[in-house]
mmCIF file of the N, C-alpha and C atoms, coordinates in Angstrom:
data_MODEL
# 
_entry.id   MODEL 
# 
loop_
_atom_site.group_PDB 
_atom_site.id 
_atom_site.type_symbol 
_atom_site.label_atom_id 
_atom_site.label_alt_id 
_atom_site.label_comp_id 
_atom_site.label_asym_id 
_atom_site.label_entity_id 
_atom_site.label_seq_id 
_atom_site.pdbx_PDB_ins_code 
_atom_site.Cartn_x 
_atom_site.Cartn_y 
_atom_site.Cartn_z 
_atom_site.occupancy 
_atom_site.B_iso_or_equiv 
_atom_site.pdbx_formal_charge 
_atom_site.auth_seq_id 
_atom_site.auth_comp_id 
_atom_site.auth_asym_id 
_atom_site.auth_atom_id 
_atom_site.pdbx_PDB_model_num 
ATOM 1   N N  . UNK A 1 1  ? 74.111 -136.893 79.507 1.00 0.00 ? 1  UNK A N  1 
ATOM 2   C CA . UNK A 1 1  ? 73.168 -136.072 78.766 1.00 0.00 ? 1  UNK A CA 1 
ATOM 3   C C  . UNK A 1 1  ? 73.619 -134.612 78.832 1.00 0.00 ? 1  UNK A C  1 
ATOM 4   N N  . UNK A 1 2  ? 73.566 -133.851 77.624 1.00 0.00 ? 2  UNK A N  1 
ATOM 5   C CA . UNK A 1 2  ? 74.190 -132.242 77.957 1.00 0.00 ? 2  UNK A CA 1 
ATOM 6   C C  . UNK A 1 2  ? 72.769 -131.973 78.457 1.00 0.00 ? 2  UNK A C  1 
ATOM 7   N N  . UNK A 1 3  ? 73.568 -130.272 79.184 1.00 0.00 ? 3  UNK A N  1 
ATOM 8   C CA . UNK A 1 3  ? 72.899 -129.783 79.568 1.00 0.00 ? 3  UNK A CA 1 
ATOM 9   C C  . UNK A 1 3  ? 71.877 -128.871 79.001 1.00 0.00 ? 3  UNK A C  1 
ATOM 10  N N  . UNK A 1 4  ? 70.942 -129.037 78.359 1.00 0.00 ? 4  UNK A N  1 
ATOM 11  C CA . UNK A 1 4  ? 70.108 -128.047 77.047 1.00 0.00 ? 4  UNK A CA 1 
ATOM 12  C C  . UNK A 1 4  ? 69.563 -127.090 77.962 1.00 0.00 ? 4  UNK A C  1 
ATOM 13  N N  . UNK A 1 5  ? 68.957 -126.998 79.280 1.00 0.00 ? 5  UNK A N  1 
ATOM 14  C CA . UNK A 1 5  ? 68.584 -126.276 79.597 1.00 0.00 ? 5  UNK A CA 1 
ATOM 15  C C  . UNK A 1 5  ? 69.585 -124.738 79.809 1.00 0.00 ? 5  UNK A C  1 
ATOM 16  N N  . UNK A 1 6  ? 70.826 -125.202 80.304 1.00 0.00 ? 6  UNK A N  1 
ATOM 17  C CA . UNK A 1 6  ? 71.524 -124.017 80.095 1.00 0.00 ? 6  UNK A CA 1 
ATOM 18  C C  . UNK A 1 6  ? 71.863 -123.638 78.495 1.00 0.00 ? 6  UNK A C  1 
ATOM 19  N N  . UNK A 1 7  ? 71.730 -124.418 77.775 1.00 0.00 ? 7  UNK A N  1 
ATOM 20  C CA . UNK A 1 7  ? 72.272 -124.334 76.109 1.00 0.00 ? 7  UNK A CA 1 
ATOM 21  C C  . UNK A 1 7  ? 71.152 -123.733 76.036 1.00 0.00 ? 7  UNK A C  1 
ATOM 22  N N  . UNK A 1 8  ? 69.688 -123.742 76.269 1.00 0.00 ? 8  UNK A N  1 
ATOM 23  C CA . UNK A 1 8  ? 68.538 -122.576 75.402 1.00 0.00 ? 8  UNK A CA 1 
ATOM 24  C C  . UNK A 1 8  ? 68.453 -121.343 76.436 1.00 0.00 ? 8  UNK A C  1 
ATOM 25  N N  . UNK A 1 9  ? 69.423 -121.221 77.529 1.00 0.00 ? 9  UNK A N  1 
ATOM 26  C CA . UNK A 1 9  ? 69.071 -120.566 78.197 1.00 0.00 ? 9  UNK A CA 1 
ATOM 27  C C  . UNK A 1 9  ? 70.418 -119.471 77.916 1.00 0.00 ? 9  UNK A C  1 
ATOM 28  N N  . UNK A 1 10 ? 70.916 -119.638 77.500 1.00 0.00 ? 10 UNK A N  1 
ATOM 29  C CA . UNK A 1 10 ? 72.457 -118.697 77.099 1.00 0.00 ? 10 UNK A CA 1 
ATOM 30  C C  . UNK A 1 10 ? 71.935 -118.244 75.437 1.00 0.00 ? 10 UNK A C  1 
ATOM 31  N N  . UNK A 1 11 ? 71.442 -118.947 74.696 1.00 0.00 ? 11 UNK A N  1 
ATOM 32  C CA . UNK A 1 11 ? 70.848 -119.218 73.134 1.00 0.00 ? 11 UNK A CA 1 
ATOM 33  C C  . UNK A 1 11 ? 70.001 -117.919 73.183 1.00 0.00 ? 11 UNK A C  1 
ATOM 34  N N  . UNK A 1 12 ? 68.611 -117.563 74.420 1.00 0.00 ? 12 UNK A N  1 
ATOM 35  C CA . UNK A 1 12 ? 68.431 -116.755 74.839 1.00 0.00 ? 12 UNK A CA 1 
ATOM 36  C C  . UNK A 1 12 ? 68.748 -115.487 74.614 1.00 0.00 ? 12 UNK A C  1 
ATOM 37  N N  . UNK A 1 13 ? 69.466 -115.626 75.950 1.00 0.00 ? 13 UNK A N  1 
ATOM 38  C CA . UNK A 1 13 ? 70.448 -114.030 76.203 1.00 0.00 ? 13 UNK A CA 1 
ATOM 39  C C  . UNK A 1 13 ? 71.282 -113.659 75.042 1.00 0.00 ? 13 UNK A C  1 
ATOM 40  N N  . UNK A 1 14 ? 71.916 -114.628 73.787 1.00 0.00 ? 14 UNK A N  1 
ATOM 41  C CA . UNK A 1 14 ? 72.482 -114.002 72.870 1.00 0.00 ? 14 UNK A CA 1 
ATOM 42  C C  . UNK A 1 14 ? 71.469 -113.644 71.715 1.00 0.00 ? 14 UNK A C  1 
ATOM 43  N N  . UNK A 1 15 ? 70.433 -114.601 71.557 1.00 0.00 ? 15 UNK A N  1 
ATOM 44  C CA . UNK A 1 15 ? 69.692 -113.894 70.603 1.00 0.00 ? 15 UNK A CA 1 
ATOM 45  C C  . UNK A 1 15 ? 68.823 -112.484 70.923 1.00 0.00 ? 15 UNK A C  1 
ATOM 46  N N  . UNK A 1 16 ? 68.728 -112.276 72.432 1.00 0.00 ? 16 UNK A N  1 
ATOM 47  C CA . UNK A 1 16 ? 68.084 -111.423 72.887 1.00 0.00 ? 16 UNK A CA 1 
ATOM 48  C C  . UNK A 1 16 ? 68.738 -109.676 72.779 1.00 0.00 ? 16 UNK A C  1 
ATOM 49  N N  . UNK A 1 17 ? 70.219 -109.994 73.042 1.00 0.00 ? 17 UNK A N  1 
ATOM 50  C CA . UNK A 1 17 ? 70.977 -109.428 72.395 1.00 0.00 ? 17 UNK A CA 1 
ATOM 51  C C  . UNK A 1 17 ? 71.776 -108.823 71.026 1.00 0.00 ? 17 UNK A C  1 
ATOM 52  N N  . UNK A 1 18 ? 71.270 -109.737 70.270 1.00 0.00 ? 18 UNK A N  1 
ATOM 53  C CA . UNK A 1 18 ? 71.389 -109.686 68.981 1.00 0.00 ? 18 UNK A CA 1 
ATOM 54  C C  . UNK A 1 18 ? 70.571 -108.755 68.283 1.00 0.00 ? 18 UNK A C  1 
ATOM 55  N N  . UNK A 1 19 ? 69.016 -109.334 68.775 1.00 0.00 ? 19 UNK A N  1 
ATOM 56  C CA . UNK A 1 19 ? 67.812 -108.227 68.460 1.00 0.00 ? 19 UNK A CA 1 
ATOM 57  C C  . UNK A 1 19 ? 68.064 -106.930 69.230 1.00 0.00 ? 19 UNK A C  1 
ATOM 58  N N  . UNK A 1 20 ? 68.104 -107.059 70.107 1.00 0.00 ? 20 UNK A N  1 
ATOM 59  C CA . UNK A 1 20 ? 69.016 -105.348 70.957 1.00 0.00 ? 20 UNK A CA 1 
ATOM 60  C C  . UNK A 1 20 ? 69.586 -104.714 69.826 1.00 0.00 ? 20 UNK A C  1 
ATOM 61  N N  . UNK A 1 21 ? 71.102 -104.869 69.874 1.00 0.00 ? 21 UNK A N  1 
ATOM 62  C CA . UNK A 1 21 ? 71.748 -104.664 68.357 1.00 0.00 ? 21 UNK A CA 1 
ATOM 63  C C  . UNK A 1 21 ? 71.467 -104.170 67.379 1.00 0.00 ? 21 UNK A C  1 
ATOM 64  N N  . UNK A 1 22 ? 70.067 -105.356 66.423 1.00 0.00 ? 22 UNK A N  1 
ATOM 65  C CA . UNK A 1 22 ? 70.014 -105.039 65.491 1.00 0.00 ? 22 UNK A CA 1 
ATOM 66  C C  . UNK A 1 22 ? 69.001 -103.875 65.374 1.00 0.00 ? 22 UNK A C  1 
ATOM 67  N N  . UNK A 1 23 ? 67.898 -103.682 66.279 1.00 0.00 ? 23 UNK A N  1 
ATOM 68  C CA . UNK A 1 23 ? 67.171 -103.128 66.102 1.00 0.00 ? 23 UNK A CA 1 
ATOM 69  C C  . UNK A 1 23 ? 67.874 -101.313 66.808 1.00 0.00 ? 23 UNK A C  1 
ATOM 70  N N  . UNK A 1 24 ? 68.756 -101.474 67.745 1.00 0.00 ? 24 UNK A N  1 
ATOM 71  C CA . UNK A 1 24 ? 69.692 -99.864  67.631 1.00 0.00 ? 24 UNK A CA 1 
ATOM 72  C C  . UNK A 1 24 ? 70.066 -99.868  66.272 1.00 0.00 ? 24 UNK A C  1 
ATOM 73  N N  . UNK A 1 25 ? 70.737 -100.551 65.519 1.00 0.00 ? 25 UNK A N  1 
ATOM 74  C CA . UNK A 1 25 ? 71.051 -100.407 64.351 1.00 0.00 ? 25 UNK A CA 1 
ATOM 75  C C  . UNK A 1 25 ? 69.832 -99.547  63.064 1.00 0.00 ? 25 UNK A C  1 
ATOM 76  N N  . UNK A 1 26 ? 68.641 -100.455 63.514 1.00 0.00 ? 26 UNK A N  1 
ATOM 77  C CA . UNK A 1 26 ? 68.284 -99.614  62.287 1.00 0.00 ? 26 UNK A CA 1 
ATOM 78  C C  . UNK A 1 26 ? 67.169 -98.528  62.948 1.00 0.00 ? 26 UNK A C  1 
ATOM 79  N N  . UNK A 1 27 ? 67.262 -98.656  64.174 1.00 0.00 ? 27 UNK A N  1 
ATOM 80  C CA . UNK A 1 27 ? 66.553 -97.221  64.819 1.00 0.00 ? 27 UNK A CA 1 
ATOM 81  C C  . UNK A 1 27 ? 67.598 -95.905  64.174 1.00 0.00 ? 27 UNK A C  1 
ATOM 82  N N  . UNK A 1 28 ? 68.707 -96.381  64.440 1.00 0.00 ? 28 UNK A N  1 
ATOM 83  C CA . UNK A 1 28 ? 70.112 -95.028  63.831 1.00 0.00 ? 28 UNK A CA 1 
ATOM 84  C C  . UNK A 1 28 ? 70.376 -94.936  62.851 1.00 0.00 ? 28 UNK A C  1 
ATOM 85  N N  . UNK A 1 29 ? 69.965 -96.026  61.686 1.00 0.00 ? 29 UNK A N  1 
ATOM 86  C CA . UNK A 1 29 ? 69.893 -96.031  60.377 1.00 0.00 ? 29 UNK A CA 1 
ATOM 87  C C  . UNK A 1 29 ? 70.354 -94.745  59.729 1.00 0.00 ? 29 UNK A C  1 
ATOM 88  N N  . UNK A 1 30 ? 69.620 -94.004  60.023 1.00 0.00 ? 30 UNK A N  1 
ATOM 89  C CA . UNK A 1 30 ? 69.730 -92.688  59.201 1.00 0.00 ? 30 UNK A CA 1 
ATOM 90  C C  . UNK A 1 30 ? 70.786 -92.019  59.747 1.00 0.00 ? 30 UNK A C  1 
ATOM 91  N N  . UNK A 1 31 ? 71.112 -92.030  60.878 1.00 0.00 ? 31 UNK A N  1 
ATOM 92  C CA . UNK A 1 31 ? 71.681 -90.745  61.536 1.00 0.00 ? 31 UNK A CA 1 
ATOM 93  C C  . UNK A 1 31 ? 73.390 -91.895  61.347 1.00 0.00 ? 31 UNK A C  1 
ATOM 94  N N  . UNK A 1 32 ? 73.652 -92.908  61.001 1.00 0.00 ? 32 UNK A N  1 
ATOM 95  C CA . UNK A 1 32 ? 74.428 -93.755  60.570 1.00 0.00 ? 32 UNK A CA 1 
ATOM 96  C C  . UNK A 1 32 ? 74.989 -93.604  59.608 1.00 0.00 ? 32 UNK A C  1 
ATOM 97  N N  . UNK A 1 33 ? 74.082 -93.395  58.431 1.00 0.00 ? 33 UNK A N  1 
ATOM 98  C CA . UNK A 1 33 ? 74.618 -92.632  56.953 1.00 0.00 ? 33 UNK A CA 1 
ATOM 99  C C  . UNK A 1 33 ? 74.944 -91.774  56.962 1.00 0.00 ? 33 UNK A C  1 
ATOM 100 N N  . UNK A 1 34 ? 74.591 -90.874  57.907 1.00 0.00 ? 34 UNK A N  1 
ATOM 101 C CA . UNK A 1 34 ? 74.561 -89.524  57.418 1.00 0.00 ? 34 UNK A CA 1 
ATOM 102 C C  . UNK A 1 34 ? 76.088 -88.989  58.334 1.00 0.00 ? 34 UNK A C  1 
ATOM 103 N N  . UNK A 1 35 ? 76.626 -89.633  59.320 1.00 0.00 ? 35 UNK A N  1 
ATOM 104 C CA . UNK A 1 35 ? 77.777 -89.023  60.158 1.00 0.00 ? 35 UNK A CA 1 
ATOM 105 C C  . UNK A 1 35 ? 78.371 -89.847  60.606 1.00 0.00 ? 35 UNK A C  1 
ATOM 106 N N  . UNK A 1 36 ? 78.304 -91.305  59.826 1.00 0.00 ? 36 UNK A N  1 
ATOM 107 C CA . UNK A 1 36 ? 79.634 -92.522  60.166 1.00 0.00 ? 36 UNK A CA 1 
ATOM 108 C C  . UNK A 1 36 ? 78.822 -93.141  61.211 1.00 0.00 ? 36 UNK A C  1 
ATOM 109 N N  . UNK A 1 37 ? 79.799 -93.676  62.188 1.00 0.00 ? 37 UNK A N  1 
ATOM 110 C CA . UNK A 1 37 ? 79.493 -95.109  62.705 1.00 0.00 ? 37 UNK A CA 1 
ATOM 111 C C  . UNK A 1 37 ? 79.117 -96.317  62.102 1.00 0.00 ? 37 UNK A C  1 
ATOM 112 N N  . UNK A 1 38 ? 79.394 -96.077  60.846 1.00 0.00 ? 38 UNK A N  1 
ATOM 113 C CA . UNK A 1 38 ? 79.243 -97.388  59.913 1.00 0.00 ? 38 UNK A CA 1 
ATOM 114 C C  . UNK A 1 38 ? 79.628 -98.411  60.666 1.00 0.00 ? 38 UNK A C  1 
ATOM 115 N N  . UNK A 1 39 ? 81.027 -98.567  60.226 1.00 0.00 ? 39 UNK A N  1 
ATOM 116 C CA . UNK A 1 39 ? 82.261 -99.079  60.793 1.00 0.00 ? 39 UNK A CA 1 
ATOM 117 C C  . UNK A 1 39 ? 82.358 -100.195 61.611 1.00 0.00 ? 39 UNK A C  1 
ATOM 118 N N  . UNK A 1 40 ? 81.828 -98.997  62.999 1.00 0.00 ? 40 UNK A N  1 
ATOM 119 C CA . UNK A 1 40 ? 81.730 -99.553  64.661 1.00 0.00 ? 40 UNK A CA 1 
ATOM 120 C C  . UNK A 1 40 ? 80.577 -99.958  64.665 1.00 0.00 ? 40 UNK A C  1 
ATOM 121 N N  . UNK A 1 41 ? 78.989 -99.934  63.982 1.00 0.00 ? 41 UNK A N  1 
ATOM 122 C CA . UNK A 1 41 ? 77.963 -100.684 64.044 1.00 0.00 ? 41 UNK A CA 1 
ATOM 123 C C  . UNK A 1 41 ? 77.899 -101.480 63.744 1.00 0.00 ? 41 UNK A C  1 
ATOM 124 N N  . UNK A 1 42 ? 78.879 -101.774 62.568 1.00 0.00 ? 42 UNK A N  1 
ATOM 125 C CA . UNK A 1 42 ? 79.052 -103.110 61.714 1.00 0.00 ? 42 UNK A CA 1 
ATOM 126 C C  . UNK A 1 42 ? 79.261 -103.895 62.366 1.00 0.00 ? 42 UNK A C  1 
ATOM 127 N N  . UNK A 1 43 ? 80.994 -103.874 63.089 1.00 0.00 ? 43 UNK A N  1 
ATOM 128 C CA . UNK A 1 43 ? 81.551 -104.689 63.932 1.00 0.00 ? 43 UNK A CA 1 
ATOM 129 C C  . UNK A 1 43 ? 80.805 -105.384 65.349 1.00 0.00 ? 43 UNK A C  1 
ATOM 130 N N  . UNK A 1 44 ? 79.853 -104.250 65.735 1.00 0.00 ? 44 UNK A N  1 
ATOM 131 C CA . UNK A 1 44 ? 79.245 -104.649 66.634 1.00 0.00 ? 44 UNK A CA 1 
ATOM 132 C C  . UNK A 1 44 ? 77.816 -105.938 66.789 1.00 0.00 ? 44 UNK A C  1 
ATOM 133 N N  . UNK A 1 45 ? 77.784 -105.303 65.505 1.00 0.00 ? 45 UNK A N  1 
ATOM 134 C CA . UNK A 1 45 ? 76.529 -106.192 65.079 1.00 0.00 ? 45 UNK A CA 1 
ATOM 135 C C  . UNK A 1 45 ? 76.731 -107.509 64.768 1.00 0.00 ? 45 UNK A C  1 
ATOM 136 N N  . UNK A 1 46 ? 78.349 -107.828 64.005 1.00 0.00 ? 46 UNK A N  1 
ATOM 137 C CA . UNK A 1 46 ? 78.698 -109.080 63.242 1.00 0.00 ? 46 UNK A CA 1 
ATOM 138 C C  . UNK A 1 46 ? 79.556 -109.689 64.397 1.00 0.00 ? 46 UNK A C  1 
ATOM 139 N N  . UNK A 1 47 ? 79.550 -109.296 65.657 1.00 0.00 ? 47 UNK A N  1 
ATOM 140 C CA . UNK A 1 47 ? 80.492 -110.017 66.866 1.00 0.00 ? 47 UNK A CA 1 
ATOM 141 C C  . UNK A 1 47 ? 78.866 -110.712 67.323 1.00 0.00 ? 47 UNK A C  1 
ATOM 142 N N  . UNK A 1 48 ? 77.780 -109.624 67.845 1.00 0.00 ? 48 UNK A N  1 
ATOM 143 C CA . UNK A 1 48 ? 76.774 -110.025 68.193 1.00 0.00 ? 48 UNK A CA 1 
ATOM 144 C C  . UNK A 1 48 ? 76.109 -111.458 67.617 1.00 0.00 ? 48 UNK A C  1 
ATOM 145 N N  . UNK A 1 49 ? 76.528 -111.038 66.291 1.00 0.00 ? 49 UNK A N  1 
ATOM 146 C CA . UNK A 1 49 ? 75.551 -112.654 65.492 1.00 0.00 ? 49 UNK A CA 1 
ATOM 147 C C  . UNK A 1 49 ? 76.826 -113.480 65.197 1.00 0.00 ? 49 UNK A C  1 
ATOM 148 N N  . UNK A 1 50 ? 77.962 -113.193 65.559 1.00 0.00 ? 50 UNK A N  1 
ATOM 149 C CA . UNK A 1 50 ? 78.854 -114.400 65.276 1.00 0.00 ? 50 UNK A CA 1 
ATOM 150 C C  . UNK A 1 50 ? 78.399 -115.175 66.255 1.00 0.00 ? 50 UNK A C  1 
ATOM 151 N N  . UNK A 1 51 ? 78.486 -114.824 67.470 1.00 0.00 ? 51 UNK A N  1 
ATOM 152 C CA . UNK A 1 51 ? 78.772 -115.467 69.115 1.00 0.00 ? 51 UNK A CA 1 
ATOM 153 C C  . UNK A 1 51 ? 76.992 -115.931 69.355 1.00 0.00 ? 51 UNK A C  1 
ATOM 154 N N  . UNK A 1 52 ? 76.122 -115.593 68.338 1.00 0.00 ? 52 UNK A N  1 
ATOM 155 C CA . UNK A 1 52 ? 75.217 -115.953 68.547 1.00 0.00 ? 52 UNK A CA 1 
ATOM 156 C C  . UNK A 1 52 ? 74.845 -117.559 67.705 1.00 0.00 ? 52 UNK A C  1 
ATOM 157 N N  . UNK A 1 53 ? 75.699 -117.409 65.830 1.00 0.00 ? 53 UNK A N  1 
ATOM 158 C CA . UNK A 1 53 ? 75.303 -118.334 65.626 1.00 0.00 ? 53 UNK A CA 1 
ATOM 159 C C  . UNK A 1 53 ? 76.424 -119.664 65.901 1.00 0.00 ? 53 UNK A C  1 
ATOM 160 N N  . UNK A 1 54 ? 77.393 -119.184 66.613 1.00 0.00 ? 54 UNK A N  1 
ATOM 161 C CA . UNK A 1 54 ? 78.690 -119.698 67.389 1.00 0.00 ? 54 UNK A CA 1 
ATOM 162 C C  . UNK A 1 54 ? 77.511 -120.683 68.223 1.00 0.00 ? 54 UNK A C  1 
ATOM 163 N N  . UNK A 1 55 ? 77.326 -120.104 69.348 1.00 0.00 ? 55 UNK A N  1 
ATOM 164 C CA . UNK A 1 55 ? 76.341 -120.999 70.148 1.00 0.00 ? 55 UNK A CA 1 
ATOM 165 C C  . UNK A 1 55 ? 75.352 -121.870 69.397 1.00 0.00 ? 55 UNK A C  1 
ATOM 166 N N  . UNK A 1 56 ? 74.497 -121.348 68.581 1.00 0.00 ? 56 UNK A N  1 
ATOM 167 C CA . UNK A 1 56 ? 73.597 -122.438 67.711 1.00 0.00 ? 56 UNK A CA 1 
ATOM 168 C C  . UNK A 1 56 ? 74.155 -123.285 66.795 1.00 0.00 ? 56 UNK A C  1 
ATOM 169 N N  . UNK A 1 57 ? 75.110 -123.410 66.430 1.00 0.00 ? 57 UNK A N  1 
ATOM 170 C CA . UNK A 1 57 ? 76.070 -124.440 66.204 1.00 0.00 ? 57 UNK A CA 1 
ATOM 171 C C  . UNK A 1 57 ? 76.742 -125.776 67.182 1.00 0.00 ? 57 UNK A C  1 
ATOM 172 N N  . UNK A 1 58 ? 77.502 -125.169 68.279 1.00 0.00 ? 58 UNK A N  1 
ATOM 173 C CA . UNK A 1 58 ? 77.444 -125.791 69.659 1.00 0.00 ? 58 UNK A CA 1 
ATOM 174 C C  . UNK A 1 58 ? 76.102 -126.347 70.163 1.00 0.00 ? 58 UNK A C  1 
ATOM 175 N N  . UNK A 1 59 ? 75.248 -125.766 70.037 1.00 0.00 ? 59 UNK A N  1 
ATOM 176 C CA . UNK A 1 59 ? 73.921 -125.941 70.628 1.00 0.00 ? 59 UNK A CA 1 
ATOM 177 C C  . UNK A 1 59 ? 73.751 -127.482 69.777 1.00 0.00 ? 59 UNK A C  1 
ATOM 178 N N  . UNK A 1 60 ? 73.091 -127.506 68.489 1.00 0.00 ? 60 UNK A N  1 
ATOM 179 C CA . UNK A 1 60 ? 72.988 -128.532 67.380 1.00 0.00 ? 60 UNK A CA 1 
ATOM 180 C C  . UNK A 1 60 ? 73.789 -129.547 67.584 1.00 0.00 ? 60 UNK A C  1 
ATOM 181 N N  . UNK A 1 61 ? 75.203 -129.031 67.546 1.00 0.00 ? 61 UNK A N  1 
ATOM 182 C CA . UNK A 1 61 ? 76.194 -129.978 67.547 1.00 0.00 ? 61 UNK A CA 1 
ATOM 183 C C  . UNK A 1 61 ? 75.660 -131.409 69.110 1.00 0.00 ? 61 UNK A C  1 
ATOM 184 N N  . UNK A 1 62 ? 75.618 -130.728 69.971 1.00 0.00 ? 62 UNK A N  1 
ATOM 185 C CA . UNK A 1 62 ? 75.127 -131.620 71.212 1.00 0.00 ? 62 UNK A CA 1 
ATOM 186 C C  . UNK A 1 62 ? 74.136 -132.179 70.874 1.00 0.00 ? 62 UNK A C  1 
ATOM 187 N N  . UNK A 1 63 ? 73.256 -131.181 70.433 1.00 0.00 ? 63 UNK A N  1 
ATOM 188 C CA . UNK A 1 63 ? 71.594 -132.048 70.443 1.00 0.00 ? 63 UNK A CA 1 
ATOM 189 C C  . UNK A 1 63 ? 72.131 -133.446 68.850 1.00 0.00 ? 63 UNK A C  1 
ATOM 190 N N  . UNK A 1 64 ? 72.687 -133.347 68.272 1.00 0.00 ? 64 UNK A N  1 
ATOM 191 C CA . UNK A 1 64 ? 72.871 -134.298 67.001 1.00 0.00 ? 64 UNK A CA 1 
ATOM 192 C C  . UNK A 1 64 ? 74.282 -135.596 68.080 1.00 0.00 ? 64 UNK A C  1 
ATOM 193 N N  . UNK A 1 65 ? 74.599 -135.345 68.585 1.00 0.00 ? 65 UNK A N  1 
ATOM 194 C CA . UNK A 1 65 ? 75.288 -136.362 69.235 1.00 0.00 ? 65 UNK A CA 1 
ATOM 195 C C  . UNK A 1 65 ? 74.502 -136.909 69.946 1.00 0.00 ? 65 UNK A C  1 
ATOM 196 N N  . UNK A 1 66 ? 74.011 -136.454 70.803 1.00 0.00 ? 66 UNK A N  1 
ATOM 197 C CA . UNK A 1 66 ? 73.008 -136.816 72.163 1.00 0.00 ? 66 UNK A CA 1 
ATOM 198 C C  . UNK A 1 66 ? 72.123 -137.901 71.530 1.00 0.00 ? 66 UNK A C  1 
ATOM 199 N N  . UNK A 1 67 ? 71.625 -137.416 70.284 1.00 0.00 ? 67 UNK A N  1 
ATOM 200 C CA . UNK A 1 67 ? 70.701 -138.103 69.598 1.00 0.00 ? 67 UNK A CA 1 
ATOM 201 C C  . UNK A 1 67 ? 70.947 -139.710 68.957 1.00 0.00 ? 67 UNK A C  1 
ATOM 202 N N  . UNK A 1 68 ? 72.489 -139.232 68.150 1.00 0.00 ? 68 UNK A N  1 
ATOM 203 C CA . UNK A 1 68 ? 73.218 -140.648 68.290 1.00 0.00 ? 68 UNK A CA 1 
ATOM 204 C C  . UNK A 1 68 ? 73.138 -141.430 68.981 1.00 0.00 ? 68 UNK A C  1 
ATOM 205 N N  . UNK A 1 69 ? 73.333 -141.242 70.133 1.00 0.00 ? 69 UNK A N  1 
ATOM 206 C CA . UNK A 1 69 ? 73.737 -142.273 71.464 1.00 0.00 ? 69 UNK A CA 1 
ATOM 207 C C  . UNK A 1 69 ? 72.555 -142.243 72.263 1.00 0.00 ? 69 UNK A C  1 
ATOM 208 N N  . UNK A 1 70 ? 71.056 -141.829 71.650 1.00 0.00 ? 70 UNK A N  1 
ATOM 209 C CA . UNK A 1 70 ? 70.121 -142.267 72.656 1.00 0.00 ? 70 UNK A CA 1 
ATOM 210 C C  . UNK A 1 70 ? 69.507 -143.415 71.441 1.00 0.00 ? 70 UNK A C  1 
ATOM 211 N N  . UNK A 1 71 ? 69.376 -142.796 70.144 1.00 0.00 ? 71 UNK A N  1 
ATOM 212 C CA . UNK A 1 71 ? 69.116 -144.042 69.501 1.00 0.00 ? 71 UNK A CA 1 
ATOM 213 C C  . UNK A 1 71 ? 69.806 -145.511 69.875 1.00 0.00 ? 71 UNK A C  1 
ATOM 214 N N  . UNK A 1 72 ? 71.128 -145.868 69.977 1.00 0.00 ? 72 UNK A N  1 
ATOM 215 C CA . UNK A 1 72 ? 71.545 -147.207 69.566 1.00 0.00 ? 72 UNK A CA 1 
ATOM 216 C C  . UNK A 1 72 ? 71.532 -147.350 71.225 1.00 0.00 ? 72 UNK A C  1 
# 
């Protein structure tokens, strides 16, 4: 059986992080347009939700196998 408890528990800390992120992002919104950091917010933001929906993929992926093999 995987381990889900560590899988919602990492799922967590990256979405928790993600919202971190996004919400510096549009707290600086303005001050973003107006003197760069485009760029480097971008990147930061789209590593944040890669590795986030990276894991919820992994995550699914287990729970849809697991599921296989408890049915039959």
């Amino acid at each position: 059986m995987p381990d889900f408890r560590s899988l919602w528990r990492r799922l967590s800390k990256l979405d928790s992080k993600f919202k971190r992120v996004h919400v510096r992002v549009k707290t600086c919104a303005e001050s973003i347009a107006f003197f760069g950091g485009g760029e480097r917010e971008r990147q930061t933001t789209e590593i944040a939700f890669n590795n986030l929906m990276t894991h919820e993929w992994d995550r699914h992926l287990a729970n849809f196998k697991f599921q296989l093999v408890s049915v039959v």
